[in-house]
LOPAGU-266238 format. One record per residue (C-alpha): residue number from 1; residue in one letter; x, y, z. Coordinates in nm, 3 decimals, decimal comma, always signed. Layout:
+-----+---------+---------+---------+---------+
! num ! residuo !      xx !      yy !      zz !
+-----+---------+---------+---------+---------+
! NUM !       A !       X !       Y !       Z !
...
+-----+---------+---------+---------+---------+
//
This chain:
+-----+---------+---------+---------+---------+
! num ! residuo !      xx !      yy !      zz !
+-----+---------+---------+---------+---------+
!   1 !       X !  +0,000 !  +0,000 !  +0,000 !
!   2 !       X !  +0,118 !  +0,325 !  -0,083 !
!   3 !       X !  +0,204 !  +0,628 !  +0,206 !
!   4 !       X !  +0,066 !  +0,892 !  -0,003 !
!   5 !       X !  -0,264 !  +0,970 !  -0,211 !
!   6 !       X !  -0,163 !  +1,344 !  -0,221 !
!   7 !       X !  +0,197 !  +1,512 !  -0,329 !
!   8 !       X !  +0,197 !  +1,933 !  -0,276 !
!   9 !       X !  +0,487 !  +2,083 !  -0,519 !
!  10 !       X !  +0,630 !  +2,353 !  -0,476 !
!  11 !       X !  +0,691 !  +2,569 !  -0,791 !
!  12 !       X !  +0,970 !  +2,808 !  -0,797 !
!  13 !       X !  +1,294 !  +2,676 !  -0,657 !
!  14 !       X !  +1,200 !  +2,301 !  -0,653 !
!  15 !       X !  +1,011 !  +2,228 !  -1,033 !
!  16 !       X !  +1,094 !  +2,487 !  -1,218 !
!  17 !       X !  +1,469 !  +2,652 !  -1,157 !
!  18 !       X !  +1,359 !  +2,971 !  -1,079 !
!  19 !       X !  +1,731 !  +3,141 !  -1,012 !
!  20 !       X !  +1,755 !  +3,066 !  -1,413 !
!  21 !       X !  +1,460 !  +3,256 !  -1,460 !
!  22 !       X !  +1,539 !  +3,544 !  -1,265 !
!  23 !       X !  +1,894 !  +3,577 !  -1,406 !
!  24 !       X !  +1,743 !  +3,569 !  -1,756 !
!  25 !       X !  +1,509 !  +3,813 !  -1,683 !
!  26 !       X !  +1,702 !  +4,123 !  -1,498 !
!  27 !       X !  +1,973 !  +4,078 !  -1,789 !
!  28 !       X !  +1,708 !  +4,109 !  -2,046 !
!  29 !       X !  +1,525 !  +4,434 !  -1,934 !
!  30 !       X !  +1,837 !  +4,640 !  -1,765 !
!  31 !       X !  +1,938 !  +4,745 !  -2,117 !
!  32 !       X !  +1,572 !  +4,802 !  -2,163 !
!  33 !       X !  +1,526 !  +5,041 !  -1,858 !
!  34 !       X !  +1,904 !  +5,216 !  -1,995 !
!  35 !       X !  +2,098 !  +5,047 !  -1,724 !
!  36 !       X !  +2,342 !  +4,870 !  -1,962 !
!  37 !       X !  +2,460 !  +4,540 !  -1,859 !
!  38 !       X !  +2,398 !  +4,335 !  -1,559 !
!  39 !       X !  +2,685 !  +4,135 !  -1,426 !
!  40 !       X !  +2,603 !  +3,776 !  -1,269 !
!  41 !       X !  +2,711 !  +3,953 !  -0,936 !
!  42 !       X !  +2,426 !  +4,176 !  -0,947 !
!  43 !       X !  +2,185 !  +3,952 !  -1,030 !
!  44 !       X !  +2,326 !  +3,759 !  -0,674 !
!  45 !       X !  +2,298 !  +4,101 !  -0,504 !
!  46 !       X !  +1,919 !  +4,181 !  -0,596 !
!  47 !       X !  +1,841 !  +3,800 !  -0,571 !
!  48 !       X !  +1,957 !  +3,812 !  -0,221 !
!  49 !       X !  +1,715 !  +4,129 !  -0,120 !
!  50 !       X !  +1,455 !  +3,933 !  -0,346 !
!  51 !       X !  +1,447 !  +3,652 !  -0,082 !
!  52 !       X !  +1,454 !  +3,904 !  +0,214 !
!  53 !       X !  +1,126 !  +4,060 !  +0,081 !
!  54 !       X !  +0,949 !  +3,729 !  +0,042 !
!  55 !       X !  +1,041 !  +3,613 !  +0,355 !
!  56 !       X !  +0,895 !  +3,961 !  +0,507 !
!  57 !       X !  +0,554 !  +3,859 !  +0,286 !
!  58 !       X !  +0,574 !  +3,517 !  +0,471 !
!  59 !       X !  +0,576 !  +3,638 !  +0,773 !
!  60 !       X !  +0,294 !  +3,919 !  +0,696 !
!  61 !       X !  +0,537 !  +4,195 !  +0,748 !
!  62 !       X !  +0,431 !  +4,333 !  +0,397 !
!  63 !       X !  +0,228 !  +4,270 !  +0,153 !
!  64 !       X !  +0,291 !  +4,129 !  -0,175 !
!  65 !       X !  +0,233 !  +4,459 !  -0,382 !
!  66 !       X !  +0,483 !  +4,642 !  -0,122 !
!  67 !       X !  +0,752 !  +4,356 !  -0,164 !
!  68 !       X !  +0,713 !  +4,334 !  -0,565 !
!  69 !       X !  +0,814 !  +4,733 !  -0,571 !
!  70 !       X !  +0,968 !  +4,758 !  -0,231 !
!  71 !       X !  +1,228 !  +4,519 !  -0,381 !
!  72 !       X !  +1,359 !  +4,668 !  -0,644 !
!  73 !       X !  +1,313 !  +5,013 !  -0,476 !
!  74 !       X !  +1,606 !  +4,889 !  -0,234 !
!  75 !       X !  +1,806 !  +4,729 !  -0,514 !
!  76 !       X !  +1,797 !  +5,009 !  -0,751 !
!  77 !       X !  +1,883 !  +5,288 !  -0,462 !
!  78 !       X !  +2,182 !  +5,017 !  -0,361 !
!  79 !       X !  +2,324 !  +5,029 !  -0,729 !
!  80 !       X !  +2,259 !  +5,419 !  -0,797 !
!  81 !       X !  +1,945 !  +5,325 !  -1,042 !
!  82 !       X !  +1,628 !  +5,521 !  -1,030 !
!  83 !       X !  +1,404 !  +5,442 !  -0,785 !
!  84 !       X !  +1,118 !  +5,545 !  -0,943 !
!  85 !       X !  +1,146 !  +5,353 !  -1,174 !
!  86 !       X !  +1,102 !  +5,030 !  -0,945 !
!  87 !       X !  +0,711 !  +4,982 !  -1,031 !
!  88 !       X !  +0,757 !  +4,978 !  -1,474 !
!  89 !       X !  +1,078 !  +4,773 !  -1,359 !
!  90 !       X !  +0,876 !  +4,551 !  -1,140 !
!  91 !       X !  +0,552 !  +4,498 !  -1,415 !
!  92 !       X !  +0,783 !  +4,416 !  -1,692 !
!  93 !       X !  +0,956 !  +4,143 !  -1,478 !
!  94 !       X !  +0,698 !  +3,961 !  -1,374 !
!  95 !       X !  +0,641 !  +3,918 !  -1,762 !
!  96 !       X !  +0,945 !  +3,810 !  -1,853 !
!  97 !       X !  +0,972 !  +3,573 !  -1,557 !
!  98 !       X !  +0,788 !  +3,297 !  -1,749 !
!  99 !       X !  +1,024 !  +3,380 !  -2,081 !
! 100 !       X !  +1,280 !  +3,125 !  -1,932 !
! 101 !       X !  +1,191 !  +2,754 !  -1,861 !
! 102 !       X !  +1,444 !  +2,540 !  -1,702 !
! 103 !       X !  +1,316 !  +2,235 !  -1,518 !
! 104 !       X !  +1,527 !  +2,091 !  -1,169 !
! 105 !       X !  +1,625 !  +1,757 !  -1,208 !
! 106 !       X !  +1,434 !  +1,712 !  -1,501 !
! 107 !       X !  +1,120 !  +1,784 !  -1,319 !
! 108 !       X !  +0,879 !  +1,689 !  -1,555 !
! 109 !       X !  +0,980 !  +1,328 !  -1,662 !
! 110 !       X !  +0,949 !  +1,255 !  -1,233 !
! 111 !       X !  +0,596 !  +1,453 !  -1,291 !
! 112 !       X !  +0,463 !  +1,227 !  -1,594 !
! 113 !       X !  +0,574 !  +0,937 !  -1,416 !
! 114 !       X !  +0,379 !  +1,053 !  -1,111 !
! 115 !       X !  +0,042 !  +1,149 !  -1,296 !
! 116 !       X !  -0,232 !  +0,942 !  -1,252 !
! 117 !       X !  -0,060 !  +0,722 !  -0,963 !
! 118 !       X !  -0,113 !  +1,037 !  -0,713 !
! 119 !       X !  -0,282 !  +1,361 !  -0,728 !
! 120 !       X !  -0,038 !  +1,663 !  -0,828 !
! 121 !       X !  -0,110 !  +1,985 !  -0,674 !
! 122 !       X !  +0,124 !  +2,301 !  -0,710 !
! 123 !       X !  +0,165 !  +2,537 !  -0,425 !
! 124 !       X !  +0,319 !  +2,849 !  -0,464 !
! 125 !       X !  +0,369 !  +3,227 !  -0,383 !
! 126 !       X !  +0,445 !  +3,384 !  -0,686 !
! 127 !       X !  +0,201 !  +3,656 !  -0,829 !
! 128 !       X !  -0,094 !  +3,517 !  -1,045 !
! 129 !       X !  +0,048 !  +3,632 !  -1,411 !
! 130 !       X !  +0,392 !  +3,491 !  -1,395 !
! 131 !       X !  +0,299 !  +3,172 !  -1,229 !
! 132 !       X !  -0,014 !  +3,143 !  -1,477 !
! 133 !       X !  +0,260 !  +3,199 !  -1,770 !
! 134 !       X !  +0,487 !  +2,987 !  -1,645 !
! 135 !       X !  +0,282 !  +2,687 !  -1,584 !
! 136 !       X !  +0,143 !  +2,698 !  -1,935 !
! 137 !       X !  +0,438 !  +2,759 !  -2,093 !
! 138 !       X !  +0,592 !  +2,479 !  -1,940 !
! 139 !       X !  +0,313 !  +2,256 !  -1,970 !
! 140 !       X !  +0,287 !  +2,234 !  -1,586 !
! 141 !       X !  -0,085 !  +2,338 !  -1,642 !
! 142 !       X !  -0,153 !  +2,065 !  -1,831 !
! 143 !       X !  +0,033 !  +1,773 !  -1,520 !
! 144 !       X !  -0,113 !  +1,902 !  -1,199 !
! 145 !       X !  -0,472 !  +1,839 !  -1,086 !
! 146 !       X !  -0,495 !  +2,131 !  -0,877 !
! 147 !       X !  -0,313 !  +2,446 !  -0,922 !
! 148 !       X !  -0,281 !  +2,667 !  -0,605 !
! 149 !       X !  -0,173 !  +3,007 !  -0,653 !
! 150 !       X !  -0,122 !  +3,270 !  -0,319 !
! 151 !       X !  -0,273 !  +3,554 !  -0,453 !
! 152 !       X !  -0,589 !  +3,433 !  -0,608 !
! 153 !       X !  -0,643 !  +3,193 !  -0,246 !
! 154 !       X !  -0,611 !  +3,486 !  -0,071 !
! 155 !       X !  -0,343 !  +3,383 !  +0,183 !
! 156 !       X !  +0,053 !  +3,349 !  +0,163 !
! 157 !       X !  +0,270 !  +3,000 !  +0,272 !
! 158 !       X !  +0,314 !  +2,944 !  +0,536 !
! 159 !       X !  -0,014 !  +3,090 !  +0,677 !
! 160 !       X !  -0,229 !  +2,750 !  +0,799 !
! 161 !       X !  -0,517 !  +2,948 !  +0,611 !
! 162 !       X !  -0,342 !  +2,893 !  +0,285 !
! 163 !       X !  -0,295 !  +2,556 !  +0,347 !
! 164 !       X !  -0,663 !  +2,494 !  +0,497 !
! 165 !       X !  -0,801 !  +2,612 !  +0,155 !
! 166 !       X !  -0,551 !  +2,355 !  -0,046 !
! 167 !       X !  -0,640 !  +2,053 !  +0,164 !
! 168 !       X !  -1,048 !  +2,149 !  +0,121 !
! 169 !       X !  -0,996 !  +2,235 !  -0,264 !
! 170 !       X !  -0,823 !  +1,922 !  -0,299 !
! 171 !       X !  -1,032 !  +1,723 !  -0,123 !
! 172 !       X !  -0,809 !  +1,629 !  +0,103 !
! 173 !       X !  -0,957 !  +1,486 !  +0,403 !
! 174 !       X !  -0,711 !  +1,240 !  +0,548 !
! 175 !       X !  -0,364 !  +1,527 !  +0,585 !
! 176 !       X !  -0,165 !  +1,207 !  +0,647 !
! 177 !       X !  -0,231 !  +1,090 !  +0,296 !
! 178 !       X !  -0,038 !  +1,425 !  +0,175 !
! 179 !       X !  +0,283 !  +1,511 !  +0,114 !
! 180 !       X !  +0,487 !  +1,861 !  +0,070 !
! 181 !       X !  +0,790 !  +1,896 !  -0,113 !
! 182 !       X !  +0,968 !  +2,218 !  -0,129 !
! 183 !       X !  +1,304 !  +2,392 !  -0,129 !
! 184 !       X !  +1,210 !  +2,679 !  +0,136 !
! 185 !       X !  +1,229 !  +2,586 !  +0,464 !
! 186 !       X !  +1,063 !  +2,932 !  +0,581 !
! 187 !       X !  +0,761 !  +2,907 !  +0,307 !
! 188 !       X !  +0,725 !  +2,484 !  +0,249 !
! 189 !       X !  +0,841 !  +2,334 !  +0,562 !
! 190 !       X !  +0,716 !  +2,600 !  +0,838 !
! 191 !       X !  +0,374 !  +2,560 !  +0,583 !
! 192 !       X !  +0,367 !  +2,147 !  +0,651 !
! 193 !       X !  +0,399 !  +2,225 !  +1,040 !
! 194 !       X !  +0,163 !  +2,505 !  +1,099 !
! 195 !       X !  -0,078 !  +2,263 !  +0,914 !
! 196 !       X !  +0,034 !  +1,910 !  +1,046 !
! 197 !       X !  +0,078 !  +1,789 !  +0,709 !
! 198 !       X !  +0,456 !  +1,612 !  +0,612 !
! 199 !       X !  +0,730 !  +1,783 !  +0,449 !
! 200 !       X !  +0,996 !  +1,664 !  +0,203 !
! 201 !       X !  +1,300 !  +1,947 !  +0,186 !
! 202 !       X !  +1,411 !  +1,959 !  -0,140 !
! 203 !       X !  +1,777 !  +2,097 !  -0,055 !
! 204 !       X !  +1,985 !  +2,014 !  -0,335 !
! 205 !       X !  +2,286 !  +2,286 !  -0,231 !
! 206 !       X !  +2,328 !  +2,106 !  +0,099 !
! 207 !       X !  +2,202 !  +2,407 !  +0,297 !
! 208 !       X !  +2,215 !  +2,316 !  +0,676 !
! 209 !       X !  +1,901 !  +2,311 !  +0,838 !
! 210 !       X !  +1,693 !  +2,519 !  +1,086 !
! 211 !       X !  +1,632 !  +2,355 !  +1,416 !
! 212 !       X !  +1,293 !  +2,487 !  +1,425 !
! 213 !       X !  +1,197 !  +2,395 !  +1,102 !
! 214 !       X !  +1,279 !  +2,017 !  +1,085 !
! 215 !       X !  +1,157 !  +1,806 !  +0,804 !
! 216 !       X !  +1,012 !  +1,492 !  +0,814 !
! 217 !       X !  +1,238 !  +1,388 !  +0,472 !
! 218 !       X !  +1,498 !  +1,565 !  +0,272 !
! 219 !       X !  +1,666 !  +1,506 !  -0,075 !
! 220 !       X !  +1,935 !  +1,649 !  -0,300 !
! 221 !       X !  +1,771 !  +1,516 !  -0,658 !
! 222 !       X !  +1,394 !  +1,562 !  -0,706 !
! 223 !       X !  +1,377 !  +1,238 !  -0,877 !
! 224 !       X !  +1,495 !  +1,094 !  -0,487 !
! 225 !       X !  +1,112 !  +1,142 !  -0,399 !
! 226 !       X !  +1,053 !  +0,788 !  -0,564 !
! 227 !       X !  +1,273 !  +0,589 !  -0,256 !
! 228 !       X !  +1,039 !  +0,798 !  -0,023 !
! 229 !       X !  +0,688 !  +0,726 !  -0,218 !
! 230 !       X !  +0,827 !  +0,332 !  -0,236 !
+-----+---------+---------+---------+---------+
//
Protein backbone atom coordinates (compact mmCIF):
# COMPACT_ATOMS: atom_id res chain seq x y z
CA UNK A 1 0.00 0.00 0.00
CA UNK A 2 1.18 3.25 -0.83
CA UNK A 3 2.04 6.28 2.06
CA UNK A 4 0.66 8.92 -0.03
CA UNK A 5 -2.64 9.70 -2.11
CA UNK A 6 -1.63 13.44 -2.21
CA UNK A 7 1.97 15.12 -3.29
CA UNK A 8 1.97 19.33 -2.76
CA UNK A 9 4.87 20.83 -5.19
CA UNK A 10 6.30 23.53 -4.76
CA UNK A 11 6.91 25.69 -7.91
CA UNK A 12 9.70 28.08 -7.97
CA UNK A 13 12.94 26.76 -6.57
CA UNK A 14 12.00 23.01 -6.53
CA UNK A 15 10.11 22.28 -10.33
CA UNK A 16 10.94 24.87 -12.18
CA UNK A 17 14.69 26.52 -11.57
CA UNK A 18 13.59 29.71 -10.79
CA UNK A 19 17.31 31.41 -10.12
CA UNK A 20 17.55 30.66 -14.13
CA UNK A 21 14.60 32.56 -14.60
CA UNK A 22 15.39 35.44 -12.65
CA UNK A 23 18.94 35.77 -14.06
CA UNK A 24 17.43 35.69 -17.56
CA UNK A 25 15.09 38.13 -16.83
CA UNK A 26 17.02 41.23 -14.98
CA UNK A 27 19.73 40.78 -17.89
CA UNK A 28 17.08 41.09 -20.46
CA UNK A 29 15.25 44.34 -19.34
CA UNK A 30 18.37 46.40 -17.65
CA UNK A 31 19.38 47.45 -21.17
CA UNK A 32 15.72 48.02 -21.63
CA UNK A 33 15.26 50.41 -18.58
CA UNK A 34 19.04 52.16 -19.95
CA UNK A 35 20.98 50.47 -17.24
CA UNK A 36 23.42 48.70 -19.62
CA UNK A 37 24.60 45.40 -18.59
CA UNK A 38 23.98 43.35 -15.59
CA UNK A 39 26.85 41.35 -14.26
CA UNK A 40 26.03 37.76 -12.69
CA UNK A 41 27.11 39.53 -9.36
CA UNK A 42 24.26 41.76 -9.47
CA UNK A 43 21.85 39.52 -10.30
CA UNK A 44 23.26 37.59 -6.74
CA UNK A 45 22.98 41.01 -5.04
CA UNK A 46 19.19 41.81 -5.96
CA UNK A 47 18.41 38.00 -5.71
CA UNK A 48 19.57 38.12 -2.21
CA UNK A 49 17.15 41.29 -1.20
CA UNK A 50 14.55 39.33 -3.46
CA UNK A 51 14.47 36.52 -0.82
CA UNK A 52 14.54 39.04 2.14
CA UNK A 53 11.26 40.60 0.81
CA UNK A 54 9.49 37.29 0.42
CA UNK A 55 10.41 36.13 3.55
CA UNK A 56 8.95 39.61 5.07
CA UNK A 57 5.54 38.59 2.86
CA UNK A 58 5.74 35.17 4.71
CA UNK A 59 5.76 36.38 7.73
CA UNK A 60 2.94 39.19 6.96
CA UNK A 61 5.37 41.95 7.48
CA UNK A 62 4.31 43.33 3.97
CA UNK A 63 2.28 42.70 1.53
CA UNK A 64 2.91 41.29 -1.75
CA UNK A 65 2.33 44.59 -3.82
CA UNK A 66 4.83 46.42 -1.22
CA UNK A 67 7.52 43.56 -1.64
CA UNK A 68 7.13 43.34 -5.65
CA UNK A 69 8.14 47.33 -5.71
CA UNK A 70 9.68 47.58 -2.31
CA UNK A 71 12.28 45.19 -3.81
CA UNK A 72 13.59 46.68 -6.44
CA UNK A 73 13.13 50.13 -4.76
CA UNK A 74 16.06 48.89 -2.34
CA UNK A 75 18.06 47.29 -5.14
CA UNK A 76 17.97 50.09 -7.51
CA UNK A 77 18.83 52.88 -4.62
CA UNK A 78 21.82 50.17 -3.61
CA UNK A 79 23.24 50.29 -7.29
CA UNK A 80 22.59 54.19 -7.97
CA UNK A 81 19.45 53.25 -10.42
CA UNK A 82 16.28 55.21 -10.30
CA UNK A 83 14.04 54.42 -7.85
CA UNK A 84 11.18 55.45 -9.43
CA UNK A 85 11.46 53.53 -11.74
CA UNK A 86 11.02 50.30 -9.45
CA UNK A 87 7.11 49.82 -10.31
CA UNK A 88 7.57 49.78 -14.74
CA UNK A 89 10.78 47.73 -13.59
CA UNK A 90 8.76 45.51 -11.40
CA UNK A 91 5.52 44.98 -14.15
CA UNK A 92 7.83 44.16 -16.92
CA UNK A 93 9.56 41.43 -14.78
CA UNK A 94 6.98 39.61 -13.74
CA UNK A 95 6.41 39.18 -17.62
CA UNK A 96 9.45 38.10 -18.53
CA UNK A 97 9.72 35.73 -15.57
CA UNK A 98 7.88 32.97 -17.49
CA UNK A 99 10.24 33.80 -20.81
CA UNK A 100 12.80 31.25 -19.32
CA UNK A 101 11.91 27.54 -18.61
CA UNK A 102 14.44 25.40 -17.02
CA UNK A 103 13.16 22.35 -15.18
CA UNK A 104 15.27 20.91 -11.69
CA UNK A 105 16.25 17.57 -12.08
CA UNK A 106 14.34 17.12 -15.01
CA UNK A 107 11.20 17.84 -13.19
CA UNK A 108 8.79 16.89 -15.55
CA UNK A 109 9.80 13.28 -16.62
CA UNK A 110 9.49 12.55 -12.33
CA UNK A 111 5.96 14.53 -12.91
CA UNK A 112 4.63 12.27 -15.94
CA UNK A 113 5.74 9.37 -14.16
CA UNK A 114 3.79 10.53 -11.11
CA UNK A 115 0.42 11.49 -12.96
CA UNK A 116 -2.32 9.42 -12.52
CA UNK A 117 -0.60 7.22 -9.63
CA UNK A 118 -1.13 10.37 -7.13
CA UNK A 119 -2.82 13.61 -7.28
CA UNK A 120 -0.38 16.63 -8.28
CA UNK A 121 -1.10 19.85 -6.74
CA UNK A 122 1.24 23.01 -7.10
CA UNK A 123 1.65 25.37 -4.25
CA UNK A 124 3.19 28.49 -4.64
CA UNK A 125 3.69 32.27 -3.83
CA UNK A 126 4.45 33.84 -6.86
CA UNK A 127 2.01 36.56 -8.29
CA UNK A 128 -0.94 35.17 -10.45
CA UNK A 129 0.48 36.32 -14.11
CA UNK A 130 3.92 34.91 -13.95
CA UNK A 131 2.99 31.72 -12.29
CA UNK A 132 -0.14 31.43 -14.77
CA UNK A 133 2.60 31.99 -17.70
CA UNK A 134 4.87 29.87 -16.45
CA UNK A 135 2.82 26.87 -15.84
CA UNK A 136 1.43 26.98 -19.35
CA UNK A 137 4.38 27.59 -20.93
CA UNK A 138 5.92 24.79 -19.40
CA UNK A 139 3.13 22.56 -19.70
CA UNK A 140 2.87 22.34 -15.86
CA UNK A 141 -0.85 23.38 -16.42
CA UNK A 142 -1.53 20.65 -18.31
CA UNK A 143 0.33 17.73 -15.20
CA UNK A 144 -1.13 19.02 -11.99
CA UNK A 145 -4.72 18.39 -10.86
CA UNK A 146 -4.95 21.31 -8.77
CA UNK A 147 -3.13 24.46 -9.22
CA UNK A 148 -2.81 26.67 -6.05
CA UNK A 149 -1.73 30.07 -6.53
CA UNK A 150 -1.22 32.70 -3.19
CA UNK A 151 -2.73 35.54 -4.53
CA UNK A 152 -5.89 34.33 -6.08
CA UNK A 153 -6.43 31.93 -2.46
CA UNK A 154 -6.11 34.86 -0.71
CA UNK A 155 -3.43 33.83 1.83
CA UNK A 156 0.53 33.49 1.63
CA UNK A 157 2.70 30.00 2.72
CA UNK A 158 3.14 29.44 5.36
CA UNK A 159 -0.14 30.90 6.77
CA UNK A 160 -2.29 27.50 7.99
CA UNK A 161 -5.17 29.48 6.11
CA UNK A 162 -3.42 28.93 2.85
CA UNK A 163 -2.95 25.56 3.47
CA UNK A 164 -6.63 24.94 4.97
CA UNK A 165 -8.01 26.12 1.55
CA UNK A 166 -5.51 23.55 -0.46
CA UNK A 167 -6.40 20.53 1.64
CA UNK A 168 -10.48 21.49 1.21
CA UNK A 169 -9.96 22.35 -2.64
CA UNK A 170 -8.23 19.22 -2.99
CA UNK A 171 -10.32 17.23 -1.23
CA UNK A 172 -8.09 16.29 1.03
CA UNK A 173 -9.57 14.86 4.03
CA UNK A 174 -7.11 12.40 5.48
CA UNK A 175 -3.64 15.27 5.85
CA UNK A 176 -1.65 12.07 6.47
CA UNK A 177 -2.31 10.90 2.96
CA UNK A 178 -0.38 14.25 1.75
CA UNK A 179 2.83 15.11 1.14
CA UNK A 180 4.87 18.61 0.70
CA UNK A 181 7.90 18.96 -1.13
CA UNK A 182 9.68 22.18 -1.29
CA UNK A 183 13.04 23.92 -1.29
CA UNK A 184 12.10 26.79 1.36
CA UNK A 185 12.29 25.86 4.64
CA UNK A 186 10.63 29.32 5.81
CA UNK A 187 7.61 29.07 3.07
CA UNK A 188 7.25 24.84 2.49
CA UNK A 189 8.41 23.34 5.62
CA UNK A 190 7.16 26.00 8.38
CA UNK A 191 3.74 25.60 5.83
CA UNK A 192 3.67 21.47 6.51
CA UNK A 193 3.99 22.25 10.40
CA UNK A 194 1.63 25.05 10.99
CA UNK A 195 -0.78 22.63 9.14
CA UNK A 196 0.34 19.10 10.46
CA UNK A 197 0.78 17.89 7.09
CA UNK A 198 4.56 16.12 6.12
CA UNK A 199 7.30 17.83 4.49
CA UNK A 200 9.96 16.64 2.03
CA UNK A 201 13.00 19.47 1.86
CA UNK A 202 14.11 19.59 -1.40
CA UNK A 203 17.77 20.97 -0.55
CA UNK A 204 19.85 20.14 -3.35
CA UNK A 205 22.86 22.86 -2.31
CA UNK A 206 23.28 21.06 0.99
CA UNK A 207 22.02 24.07 2.97
CA UNK A 208 22.15 23.16 6.76
CA UNK A 209 19.01 23.11 8.38
CA UNK A 210 16.93 25.19 10.86
CA UNK A 211 16.32 23.55 14.16
CA UNK A 212 12.93 24.87 14.25
CA UNK A 213 11.97 23.95 11.02
CA UNK A 214 12.79 20.17 10.85
CA UNK A 215 11.57 18.06 8.04
CA UNK A 216 10.12 14.92 8.14
CA UNK A 217 12.38 13.88 4.72
CA UNK A 218 14.98 15.65 2.72
CA UNK A 219 16.66 15.06 -0.75
CA UNK A 220 19.35 16.49 -3.00
CA UNK A 221 17.71 15.16 -6.58
CA UNK A 222 13.94 15.62 -7.06
CA UNK A 223 13.77 12.38 -8.77
CA UNK A 224 14.95 10.94 -4.87
CA UNK A 225 11.12 11.42 -3.99
CA UNK A 226 10.53 7.88 -5.64
CA UNK A 227 12.73 5.89 -2.56
CA UNK A 228 10.39 7.98 -0.23
CA UNK A 229 6.88 7.26 -2.18
CA UNK A 230 8.27 3.32 -2.36
Amino acid sequence: MKKYDYLLFDIDGTVLDFKAAEKAAIQKLFPKFGFGECSDETVAEYSEINVRYWEALERGEQTKPQILVGRFREFFALKGLDPSLAESFNAEYSIALGDTIVFCDDSLSLLRRLKGEYTLVAITNGTAFAQNKKLAASGLDKIFDYIFISENVGFEKPAVEYFSFVLNAAGIKDKSRALIIGDSLTSDIQGGINSGIQTCWYNPHGKPCSASTPADFEIRNLNEILNILQ
